[in-house]
PyMOL CGO cylinders between C-alpha atoms (Angstrom):
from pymol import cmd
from pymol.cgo import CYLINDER

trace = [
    CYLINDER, -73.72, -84.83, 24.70, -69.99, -84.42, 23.48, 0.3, 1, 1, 1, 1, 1, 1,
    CYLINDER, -69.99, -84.42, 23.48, -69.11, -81.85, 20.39, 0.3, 1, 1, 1, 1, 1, 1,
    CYLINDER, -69.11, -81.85, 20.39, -68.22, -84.71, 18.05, 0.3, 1, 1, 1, 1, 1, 1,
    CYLINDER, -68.22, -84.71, 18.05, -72.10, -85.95, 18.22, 0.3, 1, 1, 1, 1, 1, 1,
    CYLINDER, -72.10, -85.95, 18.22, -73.50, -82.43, 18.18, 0.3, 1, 1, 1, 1, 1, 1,
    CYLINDER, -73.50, -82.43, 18.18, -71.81, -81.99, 15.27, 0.3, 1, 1, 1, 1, 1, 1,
    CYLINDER, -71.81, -81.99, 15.27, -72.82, -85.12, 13.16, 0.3, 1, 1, 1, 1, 1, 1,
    CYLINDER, -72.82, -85.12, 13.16, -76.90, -84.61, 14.18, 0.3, 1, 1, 1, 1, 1, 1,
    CYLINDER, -76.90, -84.61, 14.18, -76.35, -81.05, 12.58, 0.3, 1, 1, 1, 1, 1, 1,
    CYLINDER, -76.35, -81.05, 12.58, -74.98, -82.51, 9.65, 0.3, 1, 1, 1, 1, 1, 1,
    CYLINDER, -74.98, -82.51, 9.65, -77.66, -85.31, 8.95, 0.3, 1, 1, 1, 1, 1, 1,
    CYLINDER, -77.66, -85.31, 8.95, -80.03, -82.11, 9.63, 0.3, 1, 1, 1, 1, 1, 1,
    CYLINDER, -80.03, -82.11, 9.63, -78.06, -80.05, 6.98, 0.3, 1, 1, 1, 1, 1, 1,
    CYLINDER, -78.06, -80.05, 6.98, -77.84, -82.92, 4.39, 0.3, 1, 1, 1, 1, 1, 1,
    CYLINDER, -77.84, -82.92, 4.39, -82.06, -83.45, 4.99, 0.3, 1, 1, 1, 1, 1, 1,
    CYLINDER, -82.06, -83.45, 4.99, -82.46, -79.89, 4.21, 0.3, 1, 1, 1, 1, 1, 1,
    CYLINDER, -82.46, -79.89, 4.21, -80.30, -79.50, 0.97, 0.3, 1, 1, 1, 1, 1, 1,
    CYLINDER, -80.30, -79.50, 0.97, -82.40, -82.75, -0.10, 0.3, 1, 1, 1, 1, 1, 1,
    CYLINDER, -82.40, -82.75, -0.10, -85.67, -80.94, 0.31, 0.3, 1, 1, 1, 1, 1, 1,
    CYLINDER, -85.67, -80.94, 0.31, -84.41, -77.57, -1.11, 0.3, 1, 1, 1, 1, 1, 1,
    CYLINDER, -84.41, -77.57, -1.11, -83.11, -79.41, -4.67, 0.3, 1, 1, 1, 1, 1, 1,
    CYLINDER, -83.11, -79.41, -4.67, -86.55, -79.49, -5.73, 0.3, 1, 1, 1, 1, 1, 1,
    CYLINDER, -86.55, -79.49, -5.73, -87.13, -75.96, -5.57, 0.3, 1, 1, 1, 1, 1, 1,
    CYLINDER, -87.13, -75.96, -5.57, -84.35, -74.93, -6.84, 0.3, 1, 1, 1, 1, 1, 1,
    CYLINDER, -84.35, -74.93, -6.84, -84.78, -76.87, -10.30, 0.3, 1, 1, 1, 1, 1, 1,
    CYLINDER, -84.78, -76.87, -10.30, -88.05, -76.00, -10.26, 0.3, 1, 1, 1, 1, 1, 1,
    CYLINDER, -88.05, -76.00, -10.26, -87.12, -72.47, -10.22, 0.3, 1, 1, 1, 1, 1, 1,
    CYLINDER, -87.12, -72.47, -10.22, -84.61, -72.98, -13.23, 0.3, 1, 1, 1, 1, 1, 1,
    CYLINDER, -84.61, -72.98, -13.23, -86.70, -74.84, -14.77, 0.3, 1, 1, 1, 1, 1, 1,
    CYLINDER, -86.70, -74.84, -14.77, -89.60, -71.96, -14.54, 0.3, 1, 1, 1, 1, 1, 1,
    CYLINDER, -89.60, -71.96, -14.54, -87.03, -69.44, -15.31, 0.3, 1, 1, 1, 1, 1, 1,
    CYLINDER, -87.03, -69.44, -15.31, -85.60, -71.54, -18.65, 0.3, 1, 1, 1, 1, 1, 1,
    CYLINDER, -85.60, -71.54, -18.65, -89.05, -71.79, -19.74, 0.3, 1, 1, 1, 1, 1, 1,
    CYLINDER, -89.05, -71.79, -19.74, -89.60, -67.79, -19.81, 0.3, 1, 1, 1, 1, 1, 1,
    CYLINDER, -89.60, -67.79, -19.81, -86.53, -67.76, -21.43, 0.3, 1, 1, 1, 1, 1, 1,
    CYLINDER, -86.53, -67.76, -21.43, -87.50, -69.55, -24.05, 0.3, 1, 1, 1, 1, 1, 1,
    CYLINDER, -87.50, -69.55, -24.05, -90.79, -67.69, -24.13, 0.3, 1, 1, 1, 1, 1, 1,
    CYLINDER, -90.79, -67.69, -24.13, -89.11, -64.74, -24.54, 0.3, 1, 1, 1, 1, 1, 1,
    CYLINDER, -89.11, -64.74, -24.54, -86.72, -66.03, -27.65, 0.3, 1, 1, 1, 1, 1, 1,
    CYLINDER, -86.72, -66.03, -27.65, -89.75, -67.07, -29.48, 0.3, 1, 1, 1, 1, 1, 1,
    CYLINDER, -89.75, -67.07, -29.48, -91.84, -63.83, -29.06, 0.3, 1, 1, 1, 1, 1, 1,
    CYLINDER, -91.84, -63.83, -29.06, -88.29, -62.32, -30.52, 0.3, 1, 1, 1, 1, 1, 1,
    CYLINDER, -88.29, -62.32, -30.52, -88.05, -64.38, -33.29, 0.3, 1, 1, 1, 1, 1, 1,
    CYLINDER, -88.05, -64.38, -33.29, -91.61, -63.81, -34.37, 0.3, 1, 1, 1, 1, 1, 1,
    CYLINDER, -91.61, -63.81, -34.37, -91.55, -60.57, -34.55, 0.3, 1, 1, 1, 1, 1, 1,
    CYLINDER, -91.55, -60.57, -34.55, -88.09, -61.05, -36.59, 0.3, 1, 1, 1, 1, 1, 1,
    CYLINDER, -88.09, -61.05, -36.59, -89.83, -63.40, -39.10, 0.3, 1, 1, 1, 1, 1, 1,
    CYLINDER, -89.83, -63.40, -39.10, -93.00, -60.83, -39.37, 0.3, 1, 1, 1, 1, 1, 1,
    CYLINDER, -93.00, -60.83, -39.37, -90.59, -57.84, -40.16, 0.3, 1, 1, 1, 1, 1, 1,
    CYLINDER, -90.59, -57.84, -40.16, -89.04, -60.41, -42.47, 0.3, 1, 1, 1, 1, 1, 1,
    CYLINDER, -89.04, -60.41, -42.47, -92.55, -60.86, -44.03, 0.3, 1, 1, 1, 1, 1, 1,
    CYLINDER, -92.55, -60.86, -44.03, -93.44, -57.47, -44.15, 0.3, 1, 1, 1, 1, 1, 1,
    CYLINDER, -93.44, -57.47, -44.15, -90.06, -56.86, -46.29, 0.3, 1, 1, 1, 1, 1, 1,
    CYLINDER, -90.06, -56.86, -46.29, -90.84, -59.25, -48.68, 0.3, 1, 1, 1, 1, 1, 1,
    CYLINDER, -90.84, -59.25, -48.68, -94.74, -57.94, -49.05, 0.3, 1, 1, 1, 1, 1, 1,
    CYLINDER, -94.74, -57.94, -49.05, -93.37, -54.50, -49.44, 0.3, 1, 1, 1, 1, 1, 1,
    CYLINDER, -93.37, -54.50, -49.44, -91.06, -55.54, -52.46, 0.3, 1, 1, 1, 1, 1, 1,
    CYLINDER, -91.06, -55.54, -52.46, -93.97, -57.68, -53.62, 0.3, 1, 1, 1, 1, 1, 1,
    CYLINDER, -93.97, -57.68, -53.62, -92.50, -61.09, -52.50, 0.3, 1, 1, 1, 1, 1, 1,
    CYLINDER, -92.50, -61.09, -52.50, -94.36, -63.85, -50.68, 0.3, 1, 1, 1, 1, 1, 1,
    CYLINDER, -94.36, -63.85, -50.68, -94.70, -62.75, -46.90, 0.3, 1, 1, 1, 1, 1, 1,
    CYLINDER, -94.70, -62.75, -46.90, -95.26, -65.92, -45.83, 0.3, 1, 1, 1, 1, 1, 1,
    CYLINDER, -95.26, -65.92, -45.83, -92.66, -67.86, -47.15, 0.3, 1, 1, 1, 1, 1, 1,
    CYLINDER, -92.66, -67.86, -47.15, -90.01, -64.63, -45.91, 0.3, 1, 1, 1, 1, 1, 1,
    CYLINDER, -90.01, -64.63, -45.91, -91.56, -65.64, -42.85, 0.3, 1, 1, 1, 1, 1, 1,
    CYLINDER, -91.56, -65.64, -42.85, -90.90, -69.03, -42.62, 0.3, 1, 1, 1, 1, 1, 1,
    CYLINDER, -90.90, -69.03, -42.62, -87.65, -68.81, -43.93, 0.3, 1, 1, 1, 1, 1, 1,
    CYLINDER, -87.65, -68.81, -43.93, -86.61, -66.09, -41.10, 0.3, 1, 1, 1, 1, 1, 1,
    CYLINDER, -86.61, -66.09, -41.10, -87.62, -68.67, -38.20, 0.3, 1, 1, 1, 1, 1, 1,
    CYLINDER, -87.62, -68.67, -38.20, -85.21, -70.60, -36.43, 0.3, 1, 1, 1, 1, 1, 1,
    CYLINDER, -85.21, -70.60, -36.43, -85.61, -74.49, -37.34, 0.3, 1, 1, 1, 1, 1, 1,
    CYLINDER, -85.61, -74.49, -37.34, -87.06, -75.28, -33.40, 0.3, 1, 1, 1, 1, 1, 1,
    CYLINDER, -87.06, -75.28, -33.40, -89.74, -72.60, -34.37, 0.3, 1, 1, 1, 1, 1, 1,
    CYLINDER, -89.74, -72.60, -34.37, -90.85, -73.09, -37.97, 0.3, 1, 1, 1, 1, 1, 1,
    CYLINDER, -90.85, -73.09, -37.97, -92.45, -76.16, -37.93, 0.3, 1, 1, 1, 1, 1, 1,
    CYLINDER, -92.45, -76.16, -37.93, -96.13, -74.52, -36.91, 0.3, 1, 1, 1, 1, 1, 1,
    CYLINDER, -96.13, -74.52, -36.91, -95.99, -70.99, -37.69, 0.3, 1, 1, 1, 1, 1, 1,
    CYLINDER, -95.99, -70.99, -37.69, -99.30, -68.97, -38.58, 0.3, 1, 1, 1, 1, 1, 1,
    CYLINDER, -99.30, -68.97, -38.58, -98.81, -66.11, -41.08, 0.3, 1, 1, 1, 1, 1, 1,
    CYLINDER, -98.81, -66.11, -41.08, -101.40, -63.38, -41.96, 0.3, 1, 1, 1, 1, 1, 1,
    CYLINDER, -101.40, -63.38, -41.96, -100.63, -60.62, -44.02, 0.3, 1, 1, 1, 1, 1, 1,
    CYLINDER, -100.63, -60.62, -44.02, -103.04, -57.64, -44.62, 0.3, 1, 1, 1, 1, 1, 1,
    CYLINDER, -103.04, -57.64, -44.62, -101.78, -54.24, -43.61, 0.3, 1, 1, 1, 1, 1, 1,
    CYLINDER, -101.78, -54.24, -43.61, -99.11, -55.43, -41.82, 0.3, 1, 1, 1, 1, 1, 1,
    CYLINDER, -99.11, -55.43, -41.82, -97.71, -59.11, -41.14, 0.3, 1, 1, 1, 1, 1, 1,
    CYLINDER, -97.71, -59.11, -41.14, -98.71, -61.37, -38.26, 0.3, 1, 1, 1, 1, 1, 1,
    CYLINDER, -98.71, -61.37, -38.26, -96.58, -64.50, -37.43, 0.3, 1, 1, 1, 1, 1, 1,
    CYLINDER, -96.58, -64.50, -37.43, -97.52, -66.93, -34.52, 0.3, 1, 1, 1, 1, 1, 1,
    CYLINDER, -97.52, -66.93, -34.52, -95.33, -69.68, -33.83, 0.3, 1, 1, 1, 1, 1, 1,
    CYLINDER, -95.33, -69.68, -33.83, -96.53, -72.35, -31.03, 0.3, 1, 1, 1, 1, 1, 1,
    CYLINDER, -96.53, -72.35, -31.03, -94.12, -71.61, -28.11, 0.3, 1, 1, 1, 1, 1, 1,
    CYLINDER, -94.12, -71.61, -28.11, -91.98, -74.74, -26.94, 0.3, 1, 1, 1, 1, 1, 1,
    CYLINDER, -91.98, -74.74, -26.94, -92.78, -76.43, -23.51, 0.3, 1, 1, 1, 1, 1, 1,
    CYLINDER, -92.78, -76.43, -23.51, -90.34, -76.98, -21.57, 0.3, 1, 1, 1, 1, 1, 1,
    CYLINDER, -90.34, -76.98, -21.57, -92.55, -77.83, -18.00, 0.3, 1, 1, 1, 1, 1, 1,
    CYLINDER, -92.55, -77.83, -18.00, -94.81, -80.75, -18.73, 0.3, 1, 1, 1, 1, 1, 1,
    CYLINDER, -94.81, -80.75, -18.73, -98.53, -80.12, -18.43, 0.3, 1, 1, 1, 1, 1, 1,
    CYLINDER, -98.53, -80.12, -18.43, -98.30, -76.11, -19.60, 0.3, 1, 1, 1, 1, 1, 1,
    CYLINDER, -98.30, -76.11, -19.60, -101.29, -75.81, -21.89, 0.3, 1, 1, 1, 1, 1, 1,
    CYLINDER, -101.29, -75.81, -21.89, -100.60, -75.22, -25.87, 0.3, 1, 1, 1, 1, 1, 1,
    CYLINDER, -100.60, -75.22, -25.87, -99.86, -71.51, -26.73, 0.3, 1, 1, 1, 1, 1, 1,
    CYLINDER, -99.86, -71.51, -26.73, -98.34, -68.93, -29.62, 0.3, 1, 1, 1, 1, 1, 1,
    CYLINDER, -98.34, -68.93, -29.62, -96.88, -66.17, -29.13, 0.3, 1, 1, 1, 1, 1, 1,
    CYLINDER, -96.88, -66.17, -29.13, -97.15, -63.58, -31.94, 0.3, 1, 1, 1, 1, 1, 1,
    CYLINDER, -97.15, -63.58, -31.94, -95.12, -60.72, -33.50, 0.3, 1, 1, 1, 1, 1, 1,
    CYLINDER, -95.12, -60.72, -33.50, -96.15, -58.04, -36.36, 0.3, 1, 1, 1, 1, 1, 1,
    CYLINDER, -96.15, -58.04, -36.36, -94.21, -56.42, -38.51, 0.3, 1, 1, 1, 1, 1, 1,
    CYLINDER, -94.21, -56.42, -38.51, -95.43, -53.12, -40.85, 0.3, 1, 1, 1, 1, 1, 1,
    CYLINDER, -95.43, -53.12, -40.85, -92.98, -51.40, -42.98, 0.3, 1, 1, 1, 1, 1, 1,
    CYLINDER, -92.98, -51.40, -42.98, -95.66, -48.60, -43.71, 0.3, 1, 1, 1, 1, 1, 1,
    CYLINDER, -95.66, -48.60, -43.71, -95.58, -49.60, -47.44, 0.3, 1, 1, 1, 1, 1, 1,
    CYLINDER, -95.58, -49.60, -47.44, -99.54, -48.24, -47.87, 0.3, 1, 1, 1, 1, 1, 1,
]
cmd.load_cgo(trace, "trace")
């Protein structure tokens, strides 16, 4: 066997390996986008309950404060109870088909009483 054809068989080999390791690797961005966006959700509900518990404390609607605090991608199902202190759940986006349905929640209390 010469060098020239050594060298092409480890090149097919190479090429056969990047093709199986694309999958995993998009995967793996695609698992780390999602908890990304996980993550900004859980931070924007707990902005939107803080902005809730603001307006409750200066005797405005919470839930409307609420609302109006998410970002447009996150408002369209958002769950607000207000008691002692706010709760806002907004349904967090999928980005990896097949992930079941789930919220993510933040409270906000201004210890107003």
């Amino acid at each position: 066997m010469s060098f020239q054809s050594a060298n092409s068989d480890e090149r097919g080999s190479v090429s056969l390996e990047l093709v199986g390791a694309v999958p995993i690797v998009l995967l793996c961005l695609l698992v780390a986008a999602q908890v990304a966006v996980g993550g900004y959700a859980l931070w924007s509900a707990g902005l939107a309950a803080r902005a809730g518990a603001r307006a409750e404390l200066t005797g405005r609607d919470p839930a409307g404060a609420a609302r109006r605090a998410l970002p447009p991608g996150l408002s369209a199902e958002v769950k607000v109870d207000s008691g002692k202190a706010v709760r806002v759940g907004v349904l967090l986006p999928r980005l990896i088909p097949g992930l079941p349905e789930s919220r993510v929640f933040g409270t906000g209390d201004l210890g107003g009483g």
